[in-house]
N, CA, C and O atoms as a Tripos MOL2 file, in Angstrom:
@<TRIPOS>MOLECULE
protein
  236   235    59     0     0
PROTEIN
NO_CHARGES

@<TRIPOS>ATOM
      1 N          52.2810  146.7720   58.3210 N.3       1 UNK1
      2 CA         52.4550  148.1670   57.9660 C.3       1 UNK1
      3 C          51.6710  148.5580   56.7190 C.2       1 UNK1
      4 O          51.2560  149.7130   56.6290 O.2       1 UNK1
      5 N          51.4620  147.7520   55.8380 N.am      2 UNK2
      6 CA         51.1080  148.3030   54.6640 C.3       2 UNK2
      7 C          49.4960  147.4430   54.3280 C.2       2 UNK2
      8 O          49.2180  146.8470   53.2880 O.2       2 UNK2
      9 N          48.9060  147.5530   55.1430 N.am      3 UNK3
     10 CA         47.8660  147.7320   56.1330 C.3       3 UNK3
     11 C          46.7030  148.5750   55.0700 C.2       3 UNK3
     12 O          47.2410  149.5490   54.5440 O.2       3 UNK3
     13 N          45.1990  148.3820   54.6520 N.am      4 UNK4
     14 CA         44.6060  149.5770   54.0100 C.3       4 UNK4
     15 C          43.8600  150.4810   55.4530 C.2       4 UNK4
     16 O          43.4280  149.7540   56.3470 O.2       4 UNK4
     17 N          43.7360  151.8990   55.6320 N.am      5 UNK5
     18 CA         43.4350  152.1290   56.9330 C.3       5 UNK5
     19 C          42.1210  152.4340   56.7460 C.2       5 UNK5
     20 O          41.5830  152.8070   57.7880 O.2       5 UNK5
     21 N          41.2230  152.4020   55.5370 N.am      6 UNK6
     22 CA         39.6010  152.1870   55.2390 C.3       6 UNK6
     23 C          39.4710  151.1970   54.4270 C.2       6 UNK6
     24 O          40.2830  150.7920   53.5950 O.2       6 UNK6
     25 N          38.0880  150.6790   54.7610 N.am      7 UNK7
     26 CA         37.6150  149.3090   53.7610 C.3       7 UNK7
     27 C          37.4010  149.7000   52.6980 C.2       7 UNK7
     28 O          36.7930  150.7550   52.5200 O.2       7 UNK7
     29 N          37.7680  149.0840   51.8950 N.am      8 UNK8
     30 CA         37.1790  149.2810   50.5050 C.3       8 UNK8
     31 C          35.4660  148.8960   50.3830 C.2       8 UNK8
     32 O          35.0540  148.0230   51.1470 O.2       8 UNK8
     33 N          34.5430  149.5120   49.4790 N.am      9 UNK9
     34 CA         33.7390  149.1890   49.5150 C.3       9 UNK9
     35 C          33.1020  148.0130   48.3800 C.2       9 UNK9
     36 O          33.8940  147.6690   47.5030 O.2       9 UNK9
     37 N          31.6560  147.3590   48.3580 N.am     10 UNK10
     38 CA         32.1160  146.5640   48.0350 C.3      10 UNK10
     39 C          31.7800  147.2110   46.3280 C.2      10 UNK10
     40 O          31.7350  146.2990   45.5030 O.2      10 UNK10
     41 N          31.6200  148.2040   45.9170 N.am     11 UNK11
     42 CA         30.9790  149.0310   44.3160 C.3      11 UNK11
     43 C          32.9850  149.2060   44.1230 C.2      11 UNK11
     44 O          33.5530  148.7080   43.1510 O.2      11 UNK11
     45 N          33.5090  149.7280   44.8750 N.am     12 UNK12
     46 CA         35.2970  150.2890   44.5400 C.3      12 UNK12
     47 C          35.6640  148.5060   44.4140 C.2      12 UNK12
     48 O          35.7170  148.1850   43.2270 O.2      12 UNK12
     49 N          35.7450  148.1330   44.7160 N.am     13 UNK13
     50 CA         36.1080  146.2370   45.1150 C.3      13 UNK13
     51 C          35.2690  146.2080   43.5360 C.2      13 UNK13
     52 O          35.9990  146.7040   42.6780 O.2      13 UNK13
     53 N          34.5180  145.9510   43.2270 N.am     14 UNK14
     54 CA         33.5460  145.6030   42.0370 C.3      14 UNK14
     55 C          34.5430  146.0640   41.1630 C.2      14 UNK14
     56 O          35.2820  145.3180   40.5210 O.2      14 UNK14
     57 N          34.5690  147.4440   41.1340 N.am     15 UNK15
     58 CA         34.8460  148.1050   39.8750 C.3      15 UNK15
     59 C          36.3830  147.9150   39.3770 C.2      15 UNK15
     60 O          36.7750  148.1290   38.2300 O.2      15 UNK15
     61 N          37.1190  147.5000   40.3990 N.am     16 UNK16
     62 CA         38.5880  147.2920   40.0470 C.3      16 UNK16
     63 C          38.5210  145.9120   39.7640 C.2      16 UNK16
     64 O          39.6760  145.6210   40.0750 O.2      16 UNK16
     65 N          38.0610  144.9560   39.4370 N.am     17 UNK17
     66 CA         38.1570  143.4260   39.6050 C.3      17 UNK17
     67 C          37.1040  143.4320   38.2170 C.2      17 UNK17
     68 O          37.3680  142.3950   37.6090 O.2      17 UNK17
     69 N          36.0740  144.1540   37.5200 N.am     18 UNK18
     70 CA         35.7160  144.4270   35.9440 C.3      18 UNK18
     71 C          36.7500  144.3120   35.2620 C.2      18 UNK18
     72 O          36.3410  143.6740   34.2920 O.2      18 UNK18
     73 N          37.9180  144.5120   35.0900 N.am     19 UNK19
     74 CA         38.7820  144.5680   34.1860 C.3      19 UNK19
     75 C          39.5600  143.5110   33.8130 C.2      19 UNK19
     76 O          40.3460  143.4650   32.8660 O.2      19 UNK19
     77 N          39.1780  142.2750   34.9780 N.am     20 UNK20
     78 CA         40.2230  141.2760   34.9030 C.3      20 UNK20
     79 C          39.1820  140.4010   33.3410 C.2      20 UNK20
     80 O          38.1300  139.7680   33.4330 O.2      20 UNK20
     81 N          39.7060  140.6020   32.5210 N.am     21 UNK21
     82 CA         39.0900  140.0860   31.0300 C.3      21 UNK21
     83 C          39.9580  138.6800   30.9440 C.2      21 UNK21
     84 O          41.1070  138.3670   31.2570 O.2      21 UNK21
     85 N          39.0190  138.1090   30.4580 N.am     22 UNK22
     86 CA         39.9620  136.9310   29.4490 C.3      22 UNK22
     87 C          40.3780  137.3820   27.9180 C.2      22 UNK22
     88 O          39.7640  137.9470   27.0130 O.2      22 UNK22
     89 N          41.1570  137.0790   28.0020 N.am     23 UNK23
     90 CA         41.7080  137.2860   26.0960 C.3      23 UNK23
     91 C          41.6980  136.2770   25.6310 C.2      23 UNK23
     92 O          42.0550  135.3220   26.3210 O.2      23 UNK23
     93 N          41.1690  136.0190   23.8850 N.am     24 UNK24
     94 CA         41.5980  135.3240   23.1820 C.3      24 UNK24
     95 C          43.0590  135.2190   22.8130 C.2      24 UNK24
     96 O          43.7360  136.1490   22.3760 O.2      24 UNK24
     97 N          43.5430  133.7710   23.0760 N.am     25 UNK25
     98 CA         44.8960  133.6480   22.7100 C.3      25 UNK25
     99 C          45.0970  133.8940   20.9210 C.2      25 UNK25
    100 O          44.3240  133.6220   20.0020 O.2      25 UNK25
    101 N          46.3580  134.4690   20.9120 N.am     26 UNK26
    102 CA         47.2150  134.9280   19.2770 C.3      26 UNK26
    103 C          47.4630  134.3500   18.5730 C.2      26 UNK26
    104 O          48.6040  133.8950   18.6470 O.2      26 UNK26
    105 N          46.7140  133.9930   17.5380 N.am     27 UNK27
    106 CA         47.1070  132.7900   16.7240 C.3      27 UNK27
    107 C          47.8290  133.9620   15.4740 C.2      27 UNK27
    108 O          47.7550  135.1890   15.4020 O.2      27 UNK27
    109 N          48.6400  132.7650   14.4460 N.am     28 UNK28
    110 CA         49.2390  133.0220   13.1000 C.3      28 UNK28
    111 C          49.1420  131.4550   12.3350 C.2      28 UNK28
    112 O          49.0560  130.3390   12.8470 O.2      28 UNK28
    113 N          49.1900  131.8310   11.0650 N.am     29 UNK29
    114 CA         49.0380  130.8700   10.1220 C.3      29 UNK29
    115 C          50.2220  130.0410    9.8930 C.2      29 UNK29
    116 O          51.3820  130.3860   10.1150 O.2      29 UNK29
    117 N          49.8700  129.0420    9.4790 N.am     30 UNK30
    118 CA         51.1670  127.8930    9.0500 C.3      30 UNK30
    119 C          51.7080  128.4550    7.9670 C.2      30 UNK30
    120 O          50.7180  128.8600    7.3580 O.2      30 UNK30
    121 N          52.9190  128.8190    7.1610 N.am     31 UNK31
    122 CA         53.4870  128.9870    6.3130 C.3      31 UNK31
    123 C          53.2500  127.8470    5.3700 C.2      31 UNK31
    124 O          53.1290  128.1850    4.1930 O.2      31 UNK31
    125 N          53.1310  126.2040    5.7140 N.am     32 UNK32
    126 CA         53.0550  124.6600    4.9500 C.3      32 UNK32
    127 C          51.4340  124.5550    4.9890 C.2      32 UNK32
    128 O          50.9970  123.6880    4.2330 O.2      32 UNK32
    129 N          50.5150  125.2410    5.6920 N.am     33 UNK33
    130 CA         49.0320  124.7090    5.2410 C.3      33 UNK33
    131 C          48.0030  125.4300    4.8890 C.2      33 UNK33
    132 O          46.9710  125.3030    4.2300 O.2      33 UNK33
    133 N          48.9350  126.7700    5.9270 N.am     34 UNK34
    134 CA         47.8920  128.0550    6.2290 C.3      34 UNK34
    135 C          46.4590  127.5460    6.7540 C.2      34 UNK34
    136 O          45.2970  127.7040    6.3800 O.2      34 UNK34
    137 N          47.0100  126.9540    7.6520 N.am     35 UNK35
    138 CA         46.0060  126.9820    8.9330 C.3      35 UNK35
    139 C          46.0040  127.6710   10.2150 C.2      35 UNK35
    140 O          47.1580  127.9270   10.5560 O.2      35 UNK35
    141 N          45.1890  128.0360   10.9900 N.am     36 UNK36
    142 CA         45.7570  128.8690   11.8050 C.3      36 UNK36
    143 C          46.2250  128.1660   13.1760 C.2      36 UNK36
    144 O          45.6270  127.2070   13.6650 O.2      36 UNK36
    145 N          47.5430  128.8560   13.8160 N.am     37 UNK37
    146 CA         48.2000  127.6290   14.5620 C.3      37 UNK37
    147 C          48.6690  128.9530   15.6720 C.2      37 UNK37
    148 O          48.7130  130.1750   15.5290 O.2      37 UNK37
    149 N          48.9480  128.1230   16.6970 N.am     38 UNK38
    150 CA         49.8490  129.2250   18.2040 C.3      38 UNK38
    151 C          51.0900  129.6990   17.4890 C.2      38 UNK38
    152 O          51.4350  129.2460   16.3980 O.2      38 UNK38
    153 N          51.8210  130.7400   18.2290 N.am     39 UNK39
    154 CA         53.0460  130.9760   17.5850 C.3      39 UNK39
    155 C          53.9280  130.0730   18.4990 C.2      39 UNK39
    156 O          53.4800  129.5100   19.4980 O.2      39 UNK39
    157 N          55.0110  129.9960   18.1440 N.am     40 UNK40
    158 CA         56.1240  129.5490   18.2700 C.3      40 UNK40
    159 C          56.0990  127.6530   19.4310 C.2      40 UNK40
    160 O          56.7620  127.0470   20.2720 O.2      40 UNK40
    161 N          54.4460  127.5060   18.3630 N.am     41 UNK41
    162 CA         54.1090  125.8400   18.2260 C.3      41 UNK41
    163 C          54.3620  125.0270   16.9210 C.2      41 UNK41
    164 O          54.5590  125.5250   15.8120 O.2      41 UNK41
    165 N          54.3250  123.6230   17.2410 N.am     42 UNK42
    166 CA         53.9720  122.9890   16.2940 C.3      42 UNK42
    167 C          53.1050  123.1280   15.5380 C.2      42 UNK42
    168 O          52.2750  123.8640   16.0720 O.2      42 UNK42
    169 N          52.6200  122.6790   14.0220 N.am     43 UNK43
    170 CA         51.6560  123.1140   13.4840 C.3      43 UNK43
    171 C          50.5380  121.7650   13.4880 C.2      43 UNK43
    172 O          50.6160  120.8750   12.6420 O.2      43 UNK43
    173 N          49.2880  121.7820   14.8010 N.am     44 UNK44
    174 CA         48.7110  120.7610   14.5730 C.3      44 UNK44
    175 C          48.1920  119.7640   13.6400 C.2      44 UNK44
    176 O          47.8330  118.6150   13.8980 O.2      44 UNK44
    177 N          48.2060  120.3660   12.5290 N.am     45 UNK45
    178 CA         47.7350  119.8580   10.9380 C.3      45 UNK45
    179 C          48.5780  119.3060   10.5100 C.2      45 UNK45
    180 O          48.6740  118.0820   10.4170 O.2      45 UNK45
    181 N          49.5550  120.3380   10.0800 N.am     46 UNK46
    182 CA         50.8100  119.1950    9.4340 C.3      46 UNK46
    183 C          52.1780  119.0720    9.8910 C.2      46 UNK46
    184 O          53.2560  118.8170    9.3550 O.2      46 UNK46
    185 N          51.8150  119.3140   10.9500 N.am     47 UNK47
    186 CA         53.3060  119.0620   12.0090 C.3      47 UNK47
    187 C          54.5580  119.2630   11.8990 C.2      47 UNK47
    188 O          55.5590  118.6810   12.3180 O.2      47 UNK47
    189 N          54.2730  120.5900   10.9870 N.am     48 UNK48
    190 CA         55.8110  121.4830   10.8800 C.3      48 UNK48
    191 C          55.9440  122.5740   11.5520 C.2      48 UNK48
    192 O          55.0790  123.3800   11.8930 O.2      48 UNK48
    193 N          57.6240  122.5720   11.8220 N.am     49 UNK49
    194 CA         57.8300  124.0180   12.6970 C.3      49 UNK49
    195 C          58.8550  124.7130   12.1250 C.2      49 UNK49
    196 O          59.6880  123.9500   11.6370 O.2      49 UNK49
    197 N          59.1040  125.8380   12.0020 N.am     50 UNK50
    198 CA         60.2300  126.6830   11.2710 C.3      50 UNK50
    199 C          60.4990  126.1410   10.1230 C.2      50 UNK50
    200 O          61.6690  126.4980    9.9860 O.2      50 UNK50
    201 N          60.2160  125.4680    9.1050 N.am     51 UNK51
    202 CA         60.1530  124.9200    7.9230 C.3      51 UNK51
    203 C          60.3530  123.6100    7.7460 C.2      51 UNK51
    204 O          60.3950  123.1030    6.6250 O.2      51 UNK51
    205 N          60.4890  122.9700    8.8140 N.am     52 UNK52
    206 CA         60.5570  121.1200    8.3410 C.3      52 UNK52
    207 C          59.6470  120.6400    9.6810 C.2      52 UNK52
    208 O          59.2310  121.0300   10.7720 O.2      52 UNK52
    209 N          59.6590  119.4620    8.7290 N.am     53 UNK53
    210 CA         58.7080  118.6510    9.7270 C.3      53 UNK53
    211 C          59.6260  117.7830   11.1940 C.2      53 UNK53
    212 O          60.7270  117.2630   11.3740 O.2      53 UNK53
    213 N          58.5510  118.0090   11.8750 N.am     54 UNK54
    214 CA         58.4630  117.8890   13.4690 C.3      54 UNK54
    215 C          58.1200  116.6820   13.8410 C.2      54 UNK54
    216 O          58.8040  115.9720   14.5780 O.2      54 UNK54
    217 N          57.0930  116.3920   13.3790 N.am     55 UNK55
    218 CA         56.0780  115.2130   13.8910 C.3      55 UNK55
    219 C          55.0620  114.9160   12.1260 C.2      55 UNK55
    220 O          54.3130  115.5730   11.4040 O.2      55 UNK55
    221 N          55.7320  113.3930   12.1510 N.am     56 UNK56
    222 CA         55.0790  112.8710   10.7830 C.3      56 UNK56
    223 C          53.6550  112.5740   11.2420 C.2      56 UNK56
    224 O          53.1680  111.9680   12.1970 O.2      56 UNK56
    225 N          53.1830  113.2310   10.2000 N.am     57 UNK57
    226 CA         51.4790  113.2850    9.6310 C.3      57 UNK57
    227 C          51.3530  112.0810    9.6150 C.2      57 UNK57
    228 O          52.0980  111.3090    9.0100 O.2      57 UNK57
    229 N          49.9280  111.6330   10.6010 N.am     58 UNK58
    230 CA         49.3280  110.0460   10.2830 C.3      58 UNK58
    231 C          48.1360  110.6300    9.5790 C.2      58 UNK58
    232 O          47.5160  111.6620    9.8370 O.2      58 UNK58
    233 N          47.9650  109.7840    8.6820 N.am     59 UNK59
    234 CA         46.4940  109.8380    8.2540 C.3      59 UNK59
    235 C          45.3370  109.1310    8.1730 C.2      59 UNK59
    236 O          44.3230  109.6560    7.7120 O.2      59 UNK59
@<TRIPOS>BOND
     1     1     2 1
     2     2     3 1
     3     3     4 2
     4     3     5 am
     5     5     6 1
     6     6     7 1
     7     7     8 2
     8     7     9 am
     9     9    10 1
    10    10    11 1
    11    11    12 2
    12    11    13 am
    13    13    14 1
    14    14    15 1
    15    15    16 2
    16    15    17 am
    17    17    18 1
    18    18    19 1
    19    19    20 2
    20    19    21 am
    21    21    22 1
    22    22    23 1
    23    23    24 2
    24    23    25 am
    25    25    26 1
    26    26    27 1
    27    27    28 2
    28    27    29 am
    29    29    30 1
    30    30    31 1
    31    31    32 2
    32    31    33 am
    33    33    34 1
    34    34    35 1
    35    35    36 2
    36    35    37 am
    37    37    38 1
    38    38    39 1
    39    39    40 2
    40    39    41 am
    41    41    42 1
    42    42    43 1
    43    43    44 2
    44    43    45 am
    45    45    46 1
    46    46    47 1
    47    47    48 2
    48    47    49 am
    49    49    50 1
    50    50    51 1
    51    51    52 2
    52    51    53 am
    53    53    54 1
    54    54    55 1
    55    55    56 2
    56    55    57 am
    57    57    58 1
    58    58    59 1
    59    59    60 2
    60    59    61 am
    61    61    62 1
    62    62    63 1
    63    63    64 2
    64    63    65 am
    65    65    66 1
    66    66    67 1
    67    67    68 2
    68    67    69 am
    69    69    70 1
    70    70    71 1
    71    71    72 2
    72    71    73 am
    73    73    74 1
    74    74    75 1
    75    75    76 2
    76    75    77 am
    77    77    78 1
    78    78    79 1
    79    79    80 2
    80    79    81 am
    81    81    82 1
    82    82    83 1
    83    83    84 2
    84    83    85 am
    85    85    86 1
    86    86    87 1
    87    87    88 2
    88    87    89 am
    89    89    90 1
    90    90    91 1
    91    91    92 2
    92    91    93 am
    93    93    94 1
    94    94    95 1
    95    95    96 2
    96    95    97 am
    97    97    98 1
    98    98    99 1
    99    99   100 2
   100    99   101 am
   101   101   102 1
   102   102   103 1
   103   103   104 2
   104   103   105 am
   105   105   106 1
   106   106   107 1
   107   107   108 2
   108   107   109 am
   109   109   110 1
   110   110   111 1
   111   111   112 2
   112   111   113 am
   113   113   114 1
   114   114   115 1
   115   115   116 2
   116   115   117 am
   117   117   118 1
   118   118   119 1
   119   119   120 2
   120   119   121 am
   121   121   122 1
   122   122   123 1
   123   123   124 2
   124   123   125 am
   125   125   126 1
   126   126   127 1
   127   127   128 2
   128   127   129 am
   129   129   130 1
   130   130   131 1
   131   131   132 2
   132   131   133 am
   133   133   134 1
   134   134   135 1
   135   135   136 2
   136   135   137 am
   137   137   138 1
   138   138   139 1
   139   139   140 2
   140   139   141 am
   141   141   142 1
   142   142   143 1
   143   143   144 2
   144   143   145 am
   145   145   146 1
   146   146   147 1
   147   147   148 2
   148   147   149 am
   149   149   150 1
   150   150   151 1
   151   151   152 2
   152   151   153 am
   153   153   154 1
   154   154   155 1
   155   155   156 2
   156   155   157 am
   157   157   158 1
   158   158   159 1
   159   159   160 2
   160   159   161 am
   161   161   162 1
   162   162   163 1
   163   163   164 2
   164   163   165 am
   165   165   166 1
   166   166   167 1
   167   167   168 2
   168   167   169 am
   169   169   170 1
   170   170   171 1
   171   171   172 2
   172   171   173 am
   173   173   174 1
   174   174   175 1
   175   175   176 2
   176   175   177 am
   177   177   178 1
   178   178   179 1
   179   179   180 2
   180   179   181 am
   181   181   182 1
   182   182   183 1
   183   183   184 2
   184   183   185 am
   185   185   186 1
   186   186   187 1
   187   187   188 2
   188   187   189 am
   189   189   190 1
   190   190   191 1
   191   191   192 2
   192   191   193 am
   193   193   194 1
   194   194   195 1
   195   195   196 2
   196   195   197 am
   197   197   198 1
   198   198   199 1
   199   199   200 2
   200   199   201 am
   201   201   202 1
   202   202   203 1
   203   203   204 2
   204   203   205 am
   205   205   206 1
   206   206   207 1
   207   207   208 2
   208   207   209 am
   209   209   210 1
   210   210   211 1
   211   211   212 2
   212   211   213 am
   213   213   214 1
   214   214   215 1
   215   215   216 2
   216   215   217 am
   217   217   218 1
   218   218   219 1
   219   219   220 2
   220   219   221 am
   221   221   222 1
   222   222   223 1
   223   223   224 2
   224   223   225 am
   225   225   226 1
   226   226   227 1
   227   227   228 2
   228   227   229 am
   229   229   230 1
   230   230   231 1
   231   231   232 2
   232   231   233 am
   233   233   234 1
   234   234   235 1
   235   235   236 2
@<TRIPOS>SUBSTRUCTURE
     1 UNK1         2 RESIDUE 1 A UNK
     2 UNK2         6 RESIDUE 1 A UNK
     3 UNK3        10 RESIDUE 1 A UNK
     4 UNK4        14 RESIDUE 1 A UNK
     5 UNK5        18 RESIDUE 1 A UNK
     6 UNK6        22 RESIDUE 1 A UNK
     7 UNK7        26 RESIDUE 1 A UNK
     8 UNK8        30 RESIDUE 1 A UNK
     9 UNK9        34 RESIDUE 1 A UNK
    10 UNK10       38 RESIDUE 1 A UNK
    11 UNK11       42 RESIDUE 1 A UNK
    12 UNK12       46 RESIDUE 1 A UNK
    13 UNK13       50 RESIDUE 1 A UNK
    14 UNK14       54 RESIDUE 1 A UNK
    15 UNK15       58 RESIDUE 1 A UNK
    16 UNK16       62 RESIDUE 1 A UNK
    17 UNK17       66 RESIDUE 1 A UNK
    18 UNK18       70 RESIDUE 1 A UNK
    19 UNK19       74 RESIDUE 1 A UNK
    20 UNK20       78 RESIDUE 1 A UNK
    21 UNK21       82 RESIDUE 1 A UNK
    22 UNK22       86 RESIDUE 1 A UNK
    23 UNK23       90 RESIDUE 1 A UNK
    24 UNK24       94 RESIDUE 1 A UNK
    25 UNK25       98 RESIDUE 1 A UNK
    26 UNK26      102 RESIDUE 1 A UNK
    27 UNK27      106 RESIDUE 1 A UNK
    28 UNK28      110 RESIDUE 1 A UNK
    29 UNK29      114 RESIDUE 1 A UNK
    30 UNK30      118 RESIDUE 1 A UNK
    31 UNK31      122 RESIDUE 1 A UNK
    32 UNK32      126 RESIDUE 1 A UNK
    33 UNK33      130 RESIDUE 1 A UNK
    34 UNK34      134 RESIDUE 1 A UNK
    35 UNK35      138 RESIDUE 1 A UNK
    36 UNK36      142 RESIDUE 1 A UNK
    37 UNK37      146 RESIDUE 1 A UNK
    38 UNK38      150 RESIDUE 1 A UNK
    39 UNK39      154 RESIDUE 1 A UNK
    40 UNK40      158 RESIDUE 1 A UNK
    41 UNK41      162 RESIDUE 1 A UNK
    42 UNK42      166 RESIDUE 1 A UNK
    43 UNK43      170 RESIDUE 1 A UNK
    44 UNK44      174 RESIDUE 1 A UNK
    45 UNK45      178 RESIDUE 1 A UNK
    46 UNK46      182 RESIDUE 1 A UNK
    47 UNK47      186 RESIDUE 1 A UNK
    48 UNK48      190 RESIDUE 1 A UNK
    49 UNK49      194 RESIDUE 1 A UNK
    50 UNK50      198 RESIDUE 1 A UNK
    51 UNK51      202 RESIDUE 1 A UNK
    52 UNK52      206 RESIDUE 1 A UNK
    53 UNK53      210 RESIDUE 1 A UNK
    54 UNK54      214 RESIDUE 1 A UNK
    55 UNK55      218 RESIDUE 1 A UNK
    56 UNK56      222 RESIDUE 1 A UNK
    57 UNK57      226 RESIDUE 1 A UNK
    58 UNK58      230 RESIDUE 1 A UNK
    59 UNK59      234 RESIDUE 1 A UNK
């Protein structure tokens, strides 16, 4: 039933399928290094999350 009852062409097909963008993902800074890190990740550098550490720093 829900069927298109003309083809799309292929410039209308083109022009709706331009928009599909990639985005850069949202980063924010570490509060402990101020590096810039994902939100509501670990902080790859120094491996704190919400104010204590997560994962001890090897060096």
């Amino acid at each position: 039933m829900a069927n298109p009852t003309n083809r799309a062409s292929r410039t209308r097909k083109r022009m709706r399928r331009a928009n599909w963008k990639a985005t850069a993902p949202q980063t924010g800074t570490c509060p402990q290094c101020h590096e810039p890190k994902l939100p509501h990740t670990v902080c790859g550098n120094c491996g704190h999350y919400k104010g204590r550490e997560v994962i001890a720093k090897v060096d």
